[in-house]
C-alpha positions as CSV (number, residue, x, y, z in Angstrom):
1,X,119.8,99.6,128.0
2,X,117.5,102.4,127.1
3,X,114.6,100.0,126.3
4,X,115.2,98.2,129.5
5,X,114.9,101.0,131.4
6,X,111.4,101.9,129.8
7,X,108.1,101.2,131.6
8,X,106.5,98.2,130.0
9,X,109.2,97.2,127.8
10,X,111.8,94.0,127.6
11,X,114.4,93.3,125.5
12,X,113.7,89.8,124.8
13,X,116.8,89.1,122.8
14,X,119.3,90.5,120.8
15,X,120.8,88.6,117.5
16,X,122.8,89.2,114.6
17,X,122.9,88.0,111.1
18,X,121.5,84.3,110.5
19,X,120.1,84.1,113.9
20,X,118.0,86.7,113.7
21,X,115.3,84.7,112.0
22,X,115.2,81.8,114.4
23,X,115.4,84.0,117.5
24,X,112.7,85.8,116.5
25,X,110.8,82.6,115.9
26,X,112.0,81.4,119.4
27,X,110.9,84.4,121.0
28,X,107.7,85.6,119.7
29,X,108.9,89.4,120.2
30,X,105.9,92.2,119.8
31,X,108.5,94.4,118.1
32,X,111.9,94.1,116.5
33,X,114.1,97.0,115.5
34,X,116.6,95.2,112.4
35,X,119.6,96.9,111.4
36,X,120.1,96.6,107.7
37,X,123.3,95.9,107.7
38,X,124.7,92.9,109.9
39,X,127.2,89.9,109.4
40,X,126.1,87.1,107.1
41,X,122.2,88.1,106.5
42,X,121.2,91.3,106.2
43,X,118.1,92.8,107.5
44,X,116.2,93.2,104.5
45,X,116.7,89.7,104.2
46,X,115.7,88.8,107.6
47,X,112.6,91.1,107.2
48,X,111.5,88.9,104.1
49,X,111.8,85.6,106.7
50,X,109.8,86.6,109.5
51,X,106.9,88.3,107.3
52,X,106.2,84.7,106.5
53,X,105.4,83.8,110.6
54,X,101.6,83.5,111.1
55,X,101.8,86.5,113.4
56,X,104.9,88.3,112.5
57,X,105.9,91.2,115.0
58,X,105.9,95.0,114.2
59,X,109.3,95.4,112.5
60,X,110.9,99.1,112.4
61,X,114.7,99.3,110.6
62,X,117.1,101.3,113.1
63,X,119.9,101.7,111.2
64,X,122.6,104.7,109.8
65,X,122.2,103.6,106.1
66,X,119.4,105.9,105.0
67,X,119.5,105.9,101.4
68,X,116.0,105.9,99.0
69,X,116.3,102.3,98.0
70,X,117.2,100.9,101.6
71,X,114.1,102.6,102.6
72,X,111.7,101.9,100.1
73,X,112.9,98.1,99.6
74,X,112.5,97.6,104.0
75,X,108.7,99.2,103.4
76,X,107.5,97.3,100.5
77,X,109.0,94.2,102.0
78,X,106.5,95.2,105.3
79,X,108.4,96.9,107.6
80,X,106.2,99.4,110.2
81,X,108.9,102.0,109.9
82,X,112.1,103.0,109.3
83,X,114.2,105.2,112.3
84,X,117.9,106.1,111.9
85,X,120.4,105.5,114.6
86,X,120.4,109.1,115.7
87,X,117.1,108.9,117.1
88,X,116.8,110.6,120.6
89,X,117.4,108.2,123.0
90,X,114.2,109.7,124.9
91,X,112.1,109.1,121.8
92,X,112.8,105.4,121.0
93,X,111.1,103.4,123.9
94,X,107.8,106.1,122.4
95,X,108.2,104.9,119.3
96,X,108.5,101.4,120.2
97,X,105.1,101.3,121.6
98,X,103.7,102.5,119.0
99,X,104.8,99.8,117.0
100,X,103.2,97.6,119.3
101,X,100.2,99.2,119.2
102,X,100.3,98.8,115.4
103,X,101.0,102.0,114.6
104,X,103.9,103.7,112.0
105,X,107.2,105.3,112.9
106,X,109.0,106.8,109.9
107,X,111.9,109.0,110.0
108,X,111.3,112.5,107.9
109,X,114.2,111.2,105.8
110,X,112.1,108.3,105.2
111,X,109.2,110.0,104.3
112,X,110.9,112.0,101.8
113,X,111.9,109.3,100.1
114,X,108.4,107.5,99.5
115,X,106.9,110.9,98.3
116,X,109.9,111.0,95.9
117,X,109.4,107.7,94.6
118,X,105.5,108.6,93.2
119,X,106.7,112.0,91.6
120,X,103.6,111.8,89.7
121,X,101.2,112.5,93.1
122,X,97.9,113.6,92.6
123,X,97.5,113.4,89.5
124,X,93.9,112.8,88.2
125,X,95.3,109.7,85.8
126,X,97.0,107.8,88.9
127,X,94.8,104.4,89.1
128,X,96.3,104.2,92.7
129,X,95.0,107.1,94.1
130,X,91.4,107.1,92.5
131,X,91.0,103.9,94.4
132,X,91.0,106.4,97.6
133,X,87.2,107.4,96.2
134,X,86.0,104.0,96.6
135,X,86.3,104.6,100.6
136,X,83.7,105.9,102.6
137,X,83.5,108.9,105.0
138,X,84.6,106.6,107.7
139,X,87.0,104.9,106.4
140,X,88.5,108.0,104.7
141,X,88.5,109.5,108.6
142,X,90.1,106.1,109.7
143,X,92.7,106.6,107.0
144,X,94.0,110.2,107.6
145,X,94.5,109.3,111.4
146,X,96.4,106.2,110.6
147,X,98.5,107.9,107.9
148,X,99.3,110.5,111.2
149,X,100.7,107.3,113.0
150,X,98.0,106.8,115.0
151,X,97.7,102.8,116.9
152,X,93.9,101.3,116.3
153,X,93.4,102.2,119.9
154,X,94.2,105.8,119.3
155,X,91.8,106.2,116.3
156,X,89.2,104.6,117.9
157,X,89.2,107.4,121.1
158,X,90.2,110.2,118.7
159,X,86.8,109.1,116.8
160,X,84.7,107.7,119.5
161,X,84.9,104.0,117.9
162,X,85.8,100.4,119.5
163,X,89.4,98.8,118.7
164,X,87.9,96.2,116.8
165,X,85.6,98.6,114.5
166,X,88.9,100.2,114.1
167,X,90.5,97.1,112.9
168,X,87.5,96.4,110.7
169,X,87.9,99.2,108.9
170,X,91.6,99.3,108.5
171,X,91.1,95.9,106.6
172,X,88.8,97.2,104.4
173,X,90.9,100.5,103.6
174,X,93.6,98.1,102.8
175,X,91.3,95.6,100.2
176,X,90.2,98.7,98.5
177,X,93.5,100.6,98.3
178,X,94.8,97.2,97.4
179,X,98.0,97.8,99.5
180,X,99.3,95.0,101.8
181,X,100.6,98.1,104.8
182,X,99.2,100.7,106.5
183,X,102.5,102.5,105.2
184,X,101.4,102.1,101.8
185,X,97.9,103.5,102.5
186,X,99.7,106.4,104.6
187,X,101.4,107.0,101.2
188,X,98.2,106.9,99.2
189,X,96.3,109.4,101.7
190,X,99.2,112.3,101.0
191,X,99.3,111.6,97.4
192,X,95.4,111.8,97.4
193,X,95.7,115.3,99.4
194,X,94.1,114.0,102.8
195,X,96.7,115.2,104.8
196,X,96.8,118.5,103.1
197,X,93.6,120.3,104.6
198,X,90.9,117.8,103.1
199,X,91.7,115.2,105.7
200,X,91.2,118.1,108.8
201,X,87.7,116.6,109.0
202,X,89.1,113.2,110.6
203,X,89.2,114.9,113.5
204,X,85.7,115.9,113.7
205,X,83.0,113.7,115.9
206,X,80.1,114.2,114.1
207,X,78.4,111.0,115.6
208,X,78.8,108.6,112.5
């Protein structure tokens, strides 16, 4: 109902369990929010069967259960996000389009929990994170705004460049982080102190 009510958004469908899948596949949805839990198939497993569709939608879990391995397992297996059920109604159809727009919602619960998982951020020895100096200014600009949630279409306004140079560059942030989500790279950027003070020049136009 609240969706419905949003400008520019339709509820398509609404499944459960082992239809989930095939109604996504019917349907061709932009976004789905999966609960985790449901009857028969849960949504972690559903996540896993639609990441296999040529063009799989933007996938955010909306669920209640917000422990660390729910969390981490629904954002390595490619969700865009993870929200809990207590979301502000007013909020939701927001973060909905920035899923479509390809951007990431996370929950600070959620966050918490990925920093937690890599309690060894930083450090000089992390492989991961030295990969962040293979990127140029650019794509290092590219990466803070997308780590802030930002949707292609946003970075490219906020830094004066075209959607598609946008994409472009989120691709090759991605090959050189050697991440598969722009989740994971959000997580490399805060271990790697972007979003800490070094990253303030993202914001800056300075005509590159």
């Amino acid at each position: 109902m609240i969706l419905n009510a949003s400008d520019g958004i339709q509820v398509v469908a609404t499944a459960e369990g082992a239809r989930a899948a095939d109604v996504i596949r019917r349907e061709r949805p932009d976004v789905v929010l999966l609960d985790i839990r449901m009857p028969d198939v849960d949504g972690l497993t559903v996540l896993r069967q639609i990441q296999t569709l040529p063009e799989p939608p933007h996938v955010a879990m909306l669920t209640t259960f917000d422990t660390d391995e729910y969390i981490l397992t629904a954002l390595r297996s490619g969700a865009a996000g993870f929200l809990l059920k207590d979301t502000e109604p007013e909020q939701l159809a927001q973060l909905v389009r920035t899923l479509a727009a390809g951007g990431v919602v996370m929950s600070p619960k959620a966050s918490r929990a990925l920093l937690r998982s890599h309690p060894g951020a930083g450090a000089p020895q992390d492989a991961d994170v030295a990969r962040v100096n293979l990127l140029s200014d650019r794509e290092r600009d590219v990466l803070v705004l997308v780590a802030e949630g930002l949707s292609n279409a946003d970075v490219g306004a906020r830094i004066h460049l075209s959607t598609g140079t946008v994409k472009d560059h989120v691709s090759s942030i991605l090959t050189k982080l050697r991440v598969s989500s722009r989740v994971q790279a959000a997580l490399l950027a805060e271990r790697a102190g972007l979003l800490s003070g070094n990253g303030d020049r993202a914001a800056r136009d300075d005509g590159r």
